[in-house]
N, C-alpha and C positions, 0 to 999 in steps of 0.2 A: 834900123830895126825898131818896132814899135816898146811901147815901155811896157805894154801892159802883160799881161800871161798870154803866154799861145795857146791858139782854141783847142781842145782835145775831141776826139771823136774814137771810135770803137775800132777804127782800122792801125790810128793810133797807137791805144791799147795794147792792142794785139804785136805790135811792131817796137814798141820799146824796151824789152828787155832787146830783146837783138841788137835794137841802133845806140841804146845803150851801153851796154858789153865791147861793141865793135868800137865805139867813142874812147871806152877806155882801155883798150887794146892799142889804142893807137894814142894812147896819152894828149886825149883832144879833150876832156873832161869839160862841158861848160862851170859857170861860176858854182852853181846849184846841184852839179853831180849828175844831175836829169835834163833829158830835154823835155820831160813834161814839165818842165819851170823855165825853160829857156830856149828861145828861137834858134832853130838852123840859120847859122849867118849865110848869105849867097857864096861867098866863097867856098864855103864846107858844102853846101847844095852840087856847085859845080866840078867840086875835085870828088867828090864821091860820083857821082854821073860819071865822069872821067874813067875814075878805077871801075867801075861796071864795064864799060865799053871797052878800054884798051887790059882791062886784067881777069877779068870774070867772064866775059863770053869766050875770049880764046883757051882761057882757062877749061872749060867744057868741049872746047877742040881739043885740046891736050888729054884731055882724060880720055877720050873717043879713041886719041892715035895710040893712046896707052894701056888700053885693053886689045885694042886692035894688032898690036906688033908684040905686046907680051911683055913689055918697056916698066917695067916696075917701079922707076926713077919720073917716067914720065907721066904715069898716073897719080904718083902720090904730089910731083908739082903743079899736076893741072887740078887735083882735090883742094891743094893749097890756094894756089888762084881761085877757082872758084866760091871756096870758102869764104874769101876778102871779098870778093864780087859781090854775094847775098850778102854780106854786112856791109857794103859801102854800099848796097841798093836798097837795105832798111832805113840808111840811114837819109837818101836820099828821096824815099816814097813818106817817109817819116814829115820830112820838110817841104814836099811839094804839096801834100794836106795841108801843113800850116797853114800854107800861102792861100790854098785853095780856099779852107773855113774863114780866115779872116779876111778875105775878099767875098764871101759871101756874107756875113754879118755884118757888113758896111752898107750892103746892099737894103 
């Protein structure tokens, strides 16, 4: 990871109290408390992508099947999933701007 501060931009902005809040939900806190002072490592990039895909979009099926059957148990754990899904997907649009601005100011 590079030393210096990661680049911020307005989409950023917009996206860090969520990828914030979700960091410390999940007791990932970087050093700094924020990740406007500290880079998404690849790892945390790829296990959040992860939880989007295997937990937040079936999550959105679950909620579909649990309006759809009347399943009161099955929409409040697919609201849960998807809940996790938007916060491991702020956290992971948060980090792939990173990458994107500081590959552009190299440029």
């Amino acid at each position: 990871m590079p030393k210096d501060l990661p680049p911020l931009d307005l989409v950023q902005v917009r996206l860090l109290p969520l990828a914030d809040f979700f960091m410390g939900l999940m007791w990932s806190r970087p050093g700094g408390l924020s990740l406007r002072t500290t880079w998404v490592t690849p790892a945390t990039l790829w296990l959040s992508s992860g939880v989007v895909l295997l937990v937040g979009l079936p999550g959105v099926a679950v909620i579909a099947y649990g309006i759809a059957t009347g399943q009161v148990l099955m929409l409040f754990a697919g609201l849960v999933a998807a809940a996790l899904g938007t916060g491991a997907g702020a956290v992971a649009t948060y980090g792939i701007r990173q990458r994107r601005l500081a590959r552009a100011a190299r440029r």
